[in-house]
Structure formats: C-alpha cells, structure tokens
mmCIF file of the C-alpha atoms, coordinates in Angstrom:
data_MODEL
# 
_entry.id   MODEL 
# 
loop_
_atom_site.group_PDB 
_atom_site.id 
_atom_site.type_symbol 
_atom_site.label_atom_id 
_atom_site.label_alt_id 
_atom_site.label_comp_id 
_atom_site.label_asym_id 
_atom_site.label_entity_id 
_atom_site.label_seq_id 
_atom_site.pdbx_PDB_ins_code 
_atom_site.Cartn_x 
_atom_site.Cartn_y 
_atom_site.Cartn_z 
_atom_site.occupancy 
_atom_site.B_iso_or_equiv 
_atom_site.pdbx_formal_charge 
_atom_site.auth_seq_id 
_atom_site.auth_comp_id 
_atom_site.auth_asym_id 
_atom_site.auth_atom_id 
_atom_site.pdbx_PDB_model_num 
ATOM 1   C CA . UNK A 1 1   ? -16.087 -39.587 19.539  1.00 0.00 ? 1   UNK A CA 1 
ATOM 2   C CA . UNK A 1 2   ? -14.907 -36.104 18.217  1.00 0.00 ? 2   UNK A CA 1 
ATOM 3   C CA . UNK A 1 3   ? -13.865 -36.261 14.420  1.00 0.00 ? 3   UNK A CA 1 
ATOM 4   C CA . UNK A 1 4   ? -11.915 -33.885 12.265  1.00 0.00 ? 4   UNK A CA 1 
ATOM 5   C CA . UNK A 1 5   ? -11.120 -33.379 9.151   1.00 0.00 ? 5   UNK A CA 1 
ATOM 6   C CA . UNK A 1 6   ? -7.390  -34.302 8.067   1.00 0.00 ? 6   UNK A CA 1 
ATOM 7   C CA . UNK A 1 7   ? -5.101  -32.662 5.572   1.00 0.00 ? 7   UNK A CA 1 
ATOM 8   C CA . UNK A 1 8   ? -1.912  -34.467 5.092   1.00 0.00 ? 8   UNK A CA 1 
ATOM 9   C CA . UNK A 1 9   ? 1.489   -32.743 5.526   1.00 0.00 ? 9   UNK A CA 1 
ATOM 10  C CA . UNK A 1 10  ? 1.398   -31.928 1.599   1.00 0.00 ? 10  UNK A CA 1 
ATOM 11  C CA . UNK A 1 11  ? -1.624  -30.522 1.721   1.00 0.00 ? 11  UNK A CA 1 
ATOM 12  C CA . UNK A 1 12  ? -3.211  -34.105 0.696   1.00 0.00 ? 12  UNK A CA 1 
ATOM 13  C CA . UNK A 1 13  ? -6.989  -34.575 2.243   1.00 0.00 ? 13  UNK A CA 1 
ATOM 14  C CA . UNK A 1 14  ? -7.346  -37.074 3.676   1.00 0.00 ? 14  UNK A CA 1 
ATOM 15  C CA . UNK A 1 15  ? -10.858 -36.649 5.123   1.00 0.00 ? 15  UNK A CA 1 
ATOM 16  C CA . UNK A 1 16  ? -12.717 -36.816 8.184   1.00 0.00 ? 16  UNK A CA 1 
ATOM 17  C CA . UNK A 1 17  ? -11.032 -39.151 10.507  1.00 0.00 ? 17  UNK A CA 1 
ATOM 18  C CA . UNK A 1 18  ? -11.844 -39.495 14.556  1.00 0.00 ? 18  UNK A CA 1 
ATOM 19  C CA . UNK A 1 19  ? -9.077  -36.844 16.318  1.00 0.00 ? 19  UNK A CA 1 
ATOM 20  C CA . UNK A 1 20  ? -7.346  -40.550 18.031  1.00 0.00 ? 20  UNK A CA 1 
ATOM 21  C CA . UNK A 1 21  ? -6.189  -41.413 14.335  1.00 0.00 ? 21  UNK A CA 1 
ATOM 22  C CA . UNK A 1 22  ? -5.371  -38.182 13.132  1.00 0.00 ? 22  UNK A CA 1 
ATOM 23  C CA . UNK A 1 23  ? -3.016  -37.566 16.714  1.00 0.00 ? 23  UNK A CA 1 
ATOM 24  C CA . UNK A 1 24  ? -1.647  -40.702 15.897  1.00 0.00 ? 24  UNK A CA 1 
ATOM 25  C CA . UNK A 1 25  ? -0.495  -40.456 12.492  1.00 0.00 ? 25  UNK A CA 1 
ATOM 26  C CA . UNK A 1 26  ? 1.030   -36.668 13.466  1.00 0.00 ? 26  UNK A CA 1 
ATOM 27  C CA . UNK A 1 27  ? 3.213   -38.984 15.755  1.00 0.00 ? 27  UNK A CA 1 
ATOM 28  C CA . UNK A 1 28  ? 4.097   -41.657 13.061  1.00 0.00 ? 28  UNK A CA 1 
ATOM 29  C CA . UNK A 1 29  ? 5.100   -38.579 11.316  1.00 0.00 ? 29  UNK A CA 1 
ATOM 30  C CA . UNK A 1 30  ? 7.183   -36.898 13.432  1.00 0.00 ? 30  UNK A CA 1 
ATOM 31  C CA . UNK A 1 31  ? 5.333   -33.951 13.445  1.00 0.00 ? 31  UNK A CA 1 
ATOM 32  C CA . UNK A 1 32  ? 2.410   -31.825 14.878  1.00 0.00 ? 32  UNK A CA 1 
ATOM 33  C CA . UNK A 1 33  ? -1.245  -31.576 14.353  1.00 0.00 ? 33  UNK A CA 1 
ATOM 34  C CA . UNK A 1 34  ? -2.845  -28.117 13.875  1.00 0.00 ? 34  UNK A CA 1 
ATOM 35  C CA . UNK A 1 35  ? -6.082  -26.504 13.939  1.00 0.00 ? 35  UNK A CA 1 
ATOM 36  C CA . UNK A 1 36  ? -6.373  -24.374 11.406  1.00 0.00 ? 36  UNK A CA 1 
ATOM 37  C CA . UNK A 1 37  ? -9.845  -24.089 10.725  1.00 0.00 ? 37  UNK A CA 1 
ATOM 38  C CA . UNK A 1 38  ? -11.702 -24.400 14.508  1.00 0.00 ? 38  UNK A CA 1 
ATOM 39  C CA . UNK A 1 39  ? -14.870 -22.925 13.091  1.00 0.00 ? 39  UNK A CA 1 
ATOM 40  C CA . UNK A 1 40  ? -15.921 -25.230 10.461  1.00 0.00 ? 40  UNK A CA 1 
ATOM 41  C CA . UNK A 1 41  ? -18.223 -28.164 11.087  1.00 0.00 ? 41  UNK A CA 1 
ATOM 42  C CA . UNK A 1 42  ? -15.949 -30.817 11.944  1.00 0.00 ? 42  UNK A CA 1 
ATOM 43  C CA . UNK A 1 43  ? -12.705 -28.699 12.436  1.00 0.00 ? 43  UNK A CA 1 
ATOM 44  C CA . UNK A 1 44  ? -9.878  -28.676 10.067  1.00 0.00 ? 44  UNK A CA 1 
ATOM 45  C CA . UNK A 1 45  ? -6.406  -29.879 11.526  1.00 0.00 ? 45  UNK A CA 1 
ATOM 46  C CA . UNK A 1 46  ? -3.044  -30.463 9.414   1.00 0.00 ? 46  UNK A CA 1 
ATOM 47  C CA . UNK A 1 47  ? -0.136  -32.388 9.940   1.00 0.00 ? 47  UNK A CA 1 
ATOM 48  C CA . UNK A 1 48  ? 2.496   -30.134 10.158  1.00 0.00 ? 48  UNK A CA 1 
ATOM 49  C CA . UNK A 1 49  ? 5.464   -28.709 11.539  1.00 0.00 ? 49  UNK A CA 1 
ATOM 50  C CA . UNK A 1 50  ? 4.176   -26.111 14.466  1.00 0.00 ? 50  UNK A CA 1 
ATOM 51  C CA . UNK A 1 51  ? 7.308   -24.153 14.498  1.00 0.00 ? 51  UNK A CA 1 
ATOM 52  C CA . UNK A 1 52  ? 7.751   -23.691 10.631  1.00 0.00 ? 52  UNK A CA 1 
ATOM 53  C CA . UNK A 1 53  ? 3.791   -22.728 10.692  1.00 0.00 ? 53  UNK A CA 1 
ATOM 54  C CA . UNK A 1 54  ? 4.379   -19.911 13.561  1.00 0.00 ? 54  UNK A CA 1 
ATOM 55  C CA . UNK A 1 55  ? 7.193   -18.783 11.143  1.00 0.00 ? 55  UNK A CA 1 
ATOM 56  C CA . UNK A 1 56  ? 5.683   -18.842 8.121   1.00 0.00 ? 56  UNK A CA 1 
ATOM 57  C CA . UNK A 1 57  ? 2.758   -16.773 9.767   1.00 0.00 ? 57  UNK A CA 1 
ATOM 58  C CA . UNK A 1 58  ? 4.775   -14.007 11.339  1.00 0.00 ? 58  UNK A CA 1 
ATOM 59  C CA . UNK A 1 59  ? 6.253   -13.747 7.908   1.00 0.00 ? 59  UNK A CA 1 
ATOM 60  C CA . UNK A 1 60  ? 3.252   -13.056 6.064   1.00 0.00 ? 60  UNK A CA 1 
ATOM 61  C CA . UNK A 1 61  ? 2.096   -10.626 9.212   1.00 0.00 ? 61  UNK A CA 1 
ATOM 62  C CA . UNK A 1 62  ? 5.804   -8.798  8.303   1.00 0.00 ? 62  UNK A CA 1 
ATOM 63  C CA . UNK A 1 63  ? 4.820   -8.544  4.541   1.00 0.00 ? 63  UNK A CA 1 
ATOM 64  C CA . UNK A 1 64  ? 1.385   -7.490  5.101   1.00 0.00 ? 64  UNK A CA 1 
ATOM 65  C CA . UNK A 1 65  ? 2.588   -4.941  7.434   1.00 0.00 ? 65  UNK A CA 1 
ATOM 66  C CA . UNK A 1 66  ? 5.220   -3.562  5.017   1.00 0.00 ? 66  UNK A CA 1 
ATOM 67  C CA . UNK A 1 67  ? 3.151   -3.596  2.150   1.00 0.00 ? 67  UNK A CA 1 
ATOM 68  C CA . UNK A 1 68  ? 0.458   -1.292  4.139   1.00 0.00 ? 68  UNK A CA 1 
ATOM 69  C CA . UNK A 1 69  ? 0.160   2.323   2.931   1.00 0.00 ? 69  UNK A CA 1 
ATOM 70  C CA . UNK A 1 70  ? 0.060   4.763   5.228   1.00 0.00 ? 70  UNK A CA 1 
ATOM 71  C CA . UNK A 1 71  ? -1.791  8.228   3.511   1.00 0.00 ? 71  UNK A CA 1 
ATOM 72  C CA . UNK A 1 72  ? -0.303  11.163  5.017   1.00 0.00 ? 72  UNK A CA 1 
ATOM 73  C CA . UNK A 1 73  ? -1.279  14.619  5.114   1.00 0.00 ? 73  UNK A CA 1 
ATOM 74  C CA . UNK A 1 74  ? 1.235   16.490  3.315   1.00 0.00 ? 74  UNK A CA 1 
ATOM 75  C CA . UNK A 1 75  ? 1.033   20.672  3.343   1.00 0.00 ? 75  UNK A CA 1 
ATOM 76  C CA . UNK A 1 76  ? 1.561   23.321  0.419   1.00 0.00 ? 76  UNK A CA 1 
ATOM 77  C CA . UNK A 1 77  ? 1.795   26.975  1.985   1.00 0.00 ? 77  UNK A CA 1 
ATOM 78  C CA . UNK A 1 78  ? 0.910   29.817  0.229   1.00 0.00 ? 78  UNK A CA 1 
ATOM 79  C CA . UNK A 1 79  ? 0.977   33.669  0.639   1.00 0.00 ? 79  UNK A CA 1 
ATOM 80  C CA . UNK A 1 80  ? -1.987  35.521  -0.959  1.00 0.00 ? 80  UNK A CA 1 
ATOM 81  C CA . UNK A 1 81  ? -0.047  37.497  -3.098  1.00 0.00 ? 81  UNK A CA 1 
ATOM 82  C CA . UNK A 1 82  ? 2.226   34.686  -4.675  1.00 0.00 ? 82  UNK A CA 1 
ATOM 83  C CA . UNK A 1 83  ? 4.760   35.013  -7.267  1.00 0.00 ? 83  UNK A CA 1 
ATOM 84  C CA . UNK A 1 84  ? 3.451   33.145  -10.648 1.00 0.00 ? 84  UNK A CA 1 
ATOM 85  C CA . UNK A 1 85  ? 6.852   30.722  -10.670 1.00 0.00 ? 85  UNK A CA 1 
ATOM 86  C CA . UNK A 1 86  ? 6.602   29.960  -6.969  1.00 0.00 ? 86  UNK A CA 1 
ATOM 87  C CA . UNK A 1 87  ? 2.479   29.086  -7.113  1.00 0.00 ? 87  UNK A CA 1 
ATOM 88  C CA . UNK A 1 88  ? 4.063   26.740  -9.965  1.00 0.00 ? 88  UNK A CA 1 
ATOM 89  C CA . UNK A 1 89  ? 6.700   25.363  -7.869  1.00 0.00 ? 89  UNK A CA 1 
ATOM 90  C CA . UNK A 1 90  ? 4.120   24.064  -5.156  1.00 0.00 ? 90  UNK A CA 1 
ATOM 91  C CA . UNK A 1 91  ? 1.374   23.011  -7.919  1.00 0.00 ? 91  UNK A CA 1 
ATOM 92  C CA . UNK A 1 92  ? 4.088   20.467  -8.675  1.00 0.00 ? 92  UNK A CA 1 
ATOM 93  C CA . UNK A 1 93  ? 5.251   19.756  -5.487  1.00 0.00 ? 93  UNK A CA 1 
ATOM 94  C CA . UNK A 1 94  ? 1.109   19.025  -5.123  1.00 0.00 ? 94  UNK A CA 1 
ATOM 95  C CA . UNK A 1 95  ? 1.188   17.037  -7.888  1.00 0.00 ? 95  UNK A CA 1 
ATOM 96  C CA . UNK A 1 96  ? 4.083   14.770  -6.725  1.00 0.00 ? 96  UNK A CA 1 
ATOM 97  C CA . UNK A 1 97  ? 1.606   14.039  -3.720  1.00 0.00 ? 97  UNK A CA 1 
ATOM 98  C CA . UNK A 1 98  ? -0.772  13.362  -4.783  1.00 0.00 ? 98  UNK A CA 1 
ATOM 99  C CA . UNK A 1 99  ? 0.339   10.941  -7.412  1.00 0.00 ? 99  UNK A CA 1 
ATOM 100 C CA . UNK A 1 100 ? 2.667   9.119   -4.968  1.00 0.00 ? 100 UNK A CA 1 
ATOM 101 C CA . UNK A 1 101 ? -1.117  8.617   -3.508  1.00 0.00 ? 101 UNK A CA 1 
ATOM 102 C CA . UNK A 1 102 ? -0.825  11.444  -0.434  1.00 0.00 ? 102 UNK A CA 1 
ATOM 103 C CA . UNK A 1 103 ? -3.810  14.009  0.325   1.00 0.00 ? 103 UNK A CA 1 
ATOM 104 C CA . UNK A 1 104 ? -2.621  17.549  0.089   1.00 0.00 ? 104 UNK A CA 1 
ATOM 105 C CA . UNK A 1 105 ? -3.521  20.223  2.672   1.00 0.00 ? 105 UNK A CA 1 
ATOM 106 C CA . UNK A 1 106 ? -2.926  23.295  0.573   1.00 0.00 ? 106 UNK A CA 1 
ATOM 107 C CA . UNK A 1 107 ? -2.871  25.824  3.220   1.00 0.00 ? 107 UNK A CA 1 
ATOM 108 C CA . UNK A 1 108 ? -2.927  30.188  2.563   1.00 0.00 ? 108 UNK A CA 1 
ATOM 109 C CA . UNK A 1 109 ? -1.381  32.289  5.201   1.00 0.00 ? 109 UNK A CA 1 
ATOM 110 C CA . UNK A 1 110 ? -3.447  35.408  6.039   1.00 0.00 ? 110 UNK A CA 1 
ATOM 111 C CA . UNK A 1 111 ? -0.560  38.802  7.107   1.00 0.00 ? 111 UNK A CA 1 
ATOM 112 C CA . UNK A 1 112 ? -2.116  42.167  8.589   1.00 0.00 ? 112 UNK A CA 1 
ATOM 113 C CA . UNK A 1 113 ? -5.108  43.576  6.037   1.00 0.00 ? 113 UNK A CA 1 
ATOM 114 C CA . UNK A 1 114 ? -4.756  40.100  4.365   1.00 0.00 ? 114 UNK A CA 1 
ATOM 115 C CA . UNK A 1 115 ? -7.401  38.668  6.598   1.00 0.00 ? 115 UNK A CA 1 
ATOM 116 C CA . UNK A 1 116 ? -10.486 41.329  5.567   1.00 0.00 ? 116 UNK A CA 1 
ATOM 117 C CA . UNK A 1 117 ? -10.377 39.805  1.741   1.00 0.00 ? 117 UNK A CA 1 
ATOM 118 C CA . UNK A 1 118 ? -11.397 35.858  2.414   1.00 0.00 ? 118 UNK A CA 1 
ATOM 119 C CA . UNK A 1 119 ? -12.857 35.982  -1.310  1.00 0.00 ? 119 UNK A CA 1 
ATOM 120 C CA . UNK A 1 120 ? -9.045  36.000  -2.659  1.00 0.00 ? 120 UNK A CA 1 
ATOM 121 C CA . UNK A 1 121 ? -7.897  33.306  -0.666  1.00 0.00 ? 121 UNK A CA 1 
ATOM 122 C CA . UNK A 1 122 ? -10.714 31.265  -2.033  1.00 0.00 ? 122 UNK A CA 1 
ATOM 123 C CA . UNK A 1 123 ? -10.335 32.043  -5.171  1.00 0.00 ? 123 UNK A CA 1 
ATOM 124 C CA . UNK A 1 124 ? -6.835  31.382  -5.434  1.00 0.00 ? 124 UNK A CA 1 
ATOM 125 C CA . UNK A 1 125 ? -7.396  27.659  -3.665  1.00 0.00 ? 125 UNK A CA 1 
ATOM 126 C CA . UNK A 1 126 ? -10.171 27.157  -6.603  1.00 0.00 ? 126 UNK A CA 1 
ATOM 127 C CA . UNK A 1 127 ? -7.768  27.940  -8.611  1.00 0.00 ? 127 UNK A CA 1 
ATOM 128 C CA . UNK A 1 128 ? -5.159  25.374  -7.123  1.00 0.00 ? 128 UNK A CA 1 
ATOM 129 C CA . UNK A 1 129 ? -7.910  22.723  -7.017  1.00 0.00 ? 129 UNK A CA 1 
ATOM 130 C CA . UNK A 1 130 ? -8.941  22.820  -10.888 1.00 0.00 ? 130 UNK A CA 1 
ATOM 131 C CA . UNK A 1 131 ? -5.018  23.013  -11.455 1.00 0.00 ? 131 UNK A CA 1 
ATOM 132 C CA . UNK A 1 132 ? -4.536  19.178  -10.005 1.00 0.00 ? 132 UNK A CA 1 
ATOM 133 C CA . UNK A 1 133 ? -7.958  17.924  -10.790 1.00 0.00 ? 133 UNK A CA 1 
ATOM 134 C CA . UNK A 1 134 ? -6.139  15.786  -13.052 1.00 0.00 ? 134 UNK A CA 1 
ATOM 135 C CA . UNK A 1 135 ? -4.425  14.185  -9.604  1.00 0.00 ? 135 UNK A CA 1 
ATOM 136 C CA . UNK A 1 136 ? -7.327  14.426  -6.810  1.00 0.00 ? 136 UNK A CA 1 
ATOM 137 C CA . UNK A 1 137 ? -10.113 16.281  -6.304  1.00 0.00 ? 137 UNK A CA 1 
ATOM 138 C CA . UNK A 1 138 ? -10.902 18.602  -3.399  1.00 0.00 ? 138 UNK A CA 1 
ATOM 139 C CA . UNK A 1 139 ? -12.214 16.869  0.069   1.00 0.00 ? 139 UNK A CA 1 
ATOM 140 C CA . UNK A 1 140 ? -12.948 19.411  2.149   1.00 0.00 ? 140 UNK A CA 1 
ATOM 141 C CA . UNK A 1 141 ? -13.559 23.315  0.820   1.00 0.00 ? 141 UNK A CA 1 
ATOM 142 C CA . UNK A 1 142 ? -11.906 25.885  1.528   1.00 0.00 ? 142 UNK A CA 1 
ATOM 143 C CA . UNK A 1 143 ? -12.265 27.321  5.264   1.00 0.00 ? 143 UNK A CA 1 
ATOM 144 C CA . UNK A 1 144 ? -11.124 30.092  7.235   1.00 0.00 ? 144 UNK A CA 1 
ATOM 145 C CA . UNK A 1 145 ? -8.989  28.228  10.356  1.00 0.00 ? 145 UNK A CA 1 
ATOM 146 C CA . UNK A 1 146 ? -7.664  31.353  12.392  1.00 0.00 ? 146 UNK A CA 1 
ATOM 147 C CA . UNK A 1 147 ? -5.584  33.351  10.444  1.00 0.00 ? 147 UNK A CA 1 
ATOM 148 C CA . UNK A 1 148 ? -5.035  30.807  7.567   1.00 0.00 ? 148 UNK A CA 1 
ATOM 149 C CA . UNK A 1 149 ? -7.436  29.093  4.742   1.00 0.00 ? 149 UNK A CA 1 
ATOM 150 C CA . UNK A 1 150 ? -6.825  25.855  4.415   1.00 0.00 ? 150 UNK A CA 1 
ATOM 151 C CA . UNK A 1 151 ? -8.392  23.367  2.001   1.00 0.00 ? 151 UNK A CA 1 
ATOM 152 C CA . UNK A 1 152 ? -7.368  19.389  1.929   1.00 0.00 ? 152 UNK A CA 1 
ATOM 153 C CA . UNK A 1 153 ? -7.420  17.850  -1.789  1.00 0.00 ? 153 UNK A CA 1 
ATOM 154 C CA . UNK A 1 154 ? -7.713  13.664  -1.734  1.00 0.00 ? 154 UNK A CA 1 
ATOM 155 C CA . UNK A 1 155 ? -5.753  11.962  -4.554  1.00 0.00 ? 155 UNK A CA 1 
ATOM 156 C CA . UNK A 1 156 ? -7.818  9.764   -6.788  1.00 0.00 ? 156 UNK A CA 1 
ATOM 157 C CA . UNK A 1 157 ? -5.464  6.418   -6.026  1.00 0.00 ? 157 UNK A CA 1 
ATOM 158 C CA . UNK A 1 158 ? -4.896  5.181   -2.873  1.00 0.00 ? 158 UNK A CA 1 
ATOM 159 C CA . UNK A 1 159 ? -1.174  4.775   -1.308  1.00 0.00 ? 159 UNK A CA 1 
ATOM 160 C CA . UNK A 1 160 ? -1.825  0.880   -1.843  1.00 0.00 ? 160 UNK A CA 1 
ATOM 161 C CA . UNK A 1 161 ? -2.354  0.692   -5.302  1.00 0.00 ? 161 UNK A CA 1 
ATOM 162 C CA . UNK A 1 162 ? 0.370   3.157   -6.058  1.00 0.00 ? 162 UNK A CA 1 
ATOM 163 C CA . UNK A 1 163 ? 2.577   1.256   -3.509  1.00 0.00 ? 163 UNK A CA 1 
ATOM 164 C CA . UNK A 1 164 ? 1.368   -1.946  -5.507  1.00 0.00 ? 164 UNK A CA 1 
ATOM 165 C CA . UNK A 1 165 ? 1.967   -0.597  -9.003  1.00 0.00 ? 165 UNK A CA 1 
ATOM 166 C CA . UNK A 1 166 ? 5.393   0.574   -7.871  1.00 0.00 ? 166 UNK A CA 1 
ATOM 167 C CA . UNK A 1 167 ? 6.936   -2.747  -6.673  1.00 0.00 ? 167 UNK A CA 1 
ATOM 168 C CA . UNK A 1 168 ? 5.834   -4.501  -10.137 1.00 0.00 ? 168 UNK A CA 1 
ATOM 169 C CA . UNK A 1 169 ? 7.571   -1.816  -11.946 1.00 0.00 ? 169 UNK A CA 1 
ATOM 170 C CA . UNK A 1 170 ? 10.164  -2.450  -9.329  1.00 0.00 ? 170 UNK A CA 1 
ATOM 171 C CA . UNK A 1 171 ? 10.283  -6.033  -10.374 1.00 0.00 ? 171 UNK A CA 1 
ATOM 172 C CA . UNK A 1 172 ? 9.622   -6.002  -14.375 1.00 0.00 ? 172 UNK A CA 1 
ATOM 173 C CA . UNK A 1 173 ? 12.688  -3.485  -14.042 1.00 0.00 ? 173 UNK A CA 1 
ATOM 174 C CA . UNK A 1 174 ? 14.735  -6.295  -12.212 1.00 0.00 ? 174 UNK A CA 1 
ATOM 175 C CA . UNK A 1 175 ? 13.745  -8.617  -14.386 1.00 0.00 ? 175 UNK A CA 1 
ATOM 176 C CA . UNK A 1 176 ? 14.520  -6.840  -17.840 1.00 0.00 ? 176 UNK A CA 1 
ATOM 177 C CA . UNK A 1 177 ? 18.076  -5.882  -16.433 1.00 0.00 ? 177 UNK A CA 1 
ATOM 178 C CA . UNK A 1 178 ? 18.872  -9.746  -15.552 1.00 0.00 ? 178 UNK A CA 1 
ATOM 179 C CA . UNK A 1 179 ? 17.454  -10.388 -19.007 1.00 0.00 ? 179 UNK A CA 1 
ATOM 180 C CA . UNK A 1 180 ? 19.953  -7.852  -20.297 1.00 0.00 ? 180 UNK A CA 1 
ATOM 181 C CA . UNK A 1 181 ? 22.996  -9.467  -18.603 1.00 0.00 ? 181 UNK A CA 1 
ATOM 182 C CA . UNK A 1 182 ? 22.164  -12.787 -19.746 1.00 0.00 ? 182 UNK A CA 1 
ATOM 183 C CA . UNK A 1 183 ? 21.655  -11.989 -23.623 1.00 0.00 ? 183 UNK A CA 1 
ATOM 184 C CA . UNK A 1 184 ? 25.436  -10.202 -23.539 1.00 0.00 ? 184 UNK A CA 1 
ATOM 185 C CA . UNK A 1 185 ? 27.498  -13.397 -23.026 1.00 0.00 ? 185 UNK A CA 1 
ATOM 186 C CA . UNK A 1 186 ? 25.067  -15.442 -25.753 1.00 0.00 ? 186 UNK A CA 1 
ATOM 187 C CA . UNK A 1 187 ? 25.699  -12.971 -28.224 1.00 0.00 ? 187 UNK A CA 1 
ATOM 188 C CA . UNK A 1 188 ? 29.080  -12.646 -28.080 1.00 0.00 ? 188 UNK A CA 1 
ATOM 189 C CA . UNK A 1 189 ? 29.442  -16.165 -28.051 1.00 0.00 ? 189 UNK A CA 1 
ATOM 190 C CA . UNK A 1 190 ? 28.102  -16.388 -31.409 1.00 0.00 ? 190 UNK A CA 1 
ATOM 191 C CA . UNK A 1 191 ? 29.926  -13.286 -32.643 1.00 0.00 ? 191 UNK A CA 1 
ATOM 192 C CA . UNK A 1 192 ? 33.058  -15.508 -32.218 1.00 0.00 ? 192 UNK A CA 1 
ATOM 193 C CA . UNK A 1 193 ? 32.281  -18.847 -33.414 1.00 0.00 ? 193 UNK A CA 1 
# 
C-alpha cells in the first residue's frame, strides 16, 4: 500500500501514515488533503483547506511579482560642445539613475564636422564615466553607433536591493510616525495630572 507522510492542519507531523488513513482523517476534518511535496520519498501531503491554499499561493505569486525590479535603460544626451551647467545637470540626472539602481546609456550626438573628431566624444564620455564612478561603472565603452557615441554605465546595486532597502525605510518611517502619535496623548496626560 502507498504511504505518505502527514502534516496536520497546524502544521503538526504526524508522520508517515498509509494514504487510506491520511484521506480519511482529511474527511473527519472537514477538509482537504494536499500534495505539497510529490518529489520526496514518500510524498508530503497536508490537511488543509484547498481553496485558502490556492489563495494564499496566488498571493505570494502577486508579492513576488511586485517586489521584482525591472532595470531599465535610461538615456542622458549630450552635444559635443556642452555648456559646463548643462553637462552638470545630466551628471545628476545620471546619478539619480543610477542610484535608484537603473543603467545609464549616456549617449553624444554627432552635427555636420562633429563626426570627423571621435577622440572628443570619447573623451568627454571618460570624462562622464569617472564623474559617477562613485554610482556604477562603465559596461560597455564608448562606440561610434551611426552618427552618435553612445556608452551604457551599470549601477553598482541592483533595482532589487534598492527596491528592498526602500520599502524598509518605507516601513521604519511608518513605524516612527505611529510611534510619534502615540507618545503625544501619554505626555499630555501626565502634563495634566
């Protein structure tokens, strides 16, 4: 006879029992029994609620899915001859990327003559790439891609664990302003008595 190995509805274990038994106290209990390790030598079922399991599951699927980072490409354009302030501007804008755990495609648009002096445009996207070193470092070099340069810079966290680190401070943020509410009525409280 086929045997399995029971876990009670609270998690319990109960052991290994033949499947006849364990069908029959899923009945006694009003519920469902559930295979939820098929692989293992004997299999694992659980006394459960079926319905309430699907749910939980597509719940955690949900979560899991929300809670995935998706790294996007983001693009800084610049001109070869670029104003100091507005070469800034985009450095931050960079920046912002990459921290918030993007990869930057910084990107240099070649006009007219522009295109005969490559050496310019690479020098001014070495420039950009020892400028957020502190955020990412460069994945691909710079290459010529029609009339443009581009060069793609990876940031040194991943979306996740920015993602990750974001919804804690999220939380401890929550958490300290609840605290706040709740120490105002105490103390006045004792301020009156």
């Amino acid at each position: 006879m086929p045997e399995v190995r029971l876990v009670g509805p609270n998690g319990e274990q109960i052991g290994v029992v033949r499947i006849e038994a364990a069908l029959r106290l899923a009945q006694e209990a009003d519920l469902d029994l559930v295979e939820v390790a098929p692989n293992s030598k004997p299999p694992v079922v659980k006394i459960m609620d079926y319905g309430k399991f699907k749910y939980e599951a597509a719940q955690k699927a949900k979560e899991a899915r929300r809670n995935q980072a998706n790294t996007i490409l983001k693009e800084v354009r610049f001109r070869l001859k670029i104003d100091e302030h507005d070469y800034e501007t985009k450095r931050k804008r960079a920046e912002g990327f990459l921290k918030a755990g993007d990869k930057v495609k910084a990107m240099i648009l070649f006009r007219g003559r522009e295109q005969s002096r490559p050496e310019q445009g690479v020098r001014l996207l070495r420039k950009f790439a020892e400028d957020v070193a502190e955020f990412g470092n460069v994945e691909s070099s710079p290459k010529v891609d029609g009339r443009n340069m581009v060069m793609v810079v990876a940031p040194h966290r991943n979306k996740s664990d920015v993602k990750t680190e974001q919804n804690a401070q999220r939380a401890a943020n929550k958490q300290a302003a609840r605290e706040a509410k709740g120490q105002t009525p105490s103390s006045e409280t004792t301020a009156a008595e």
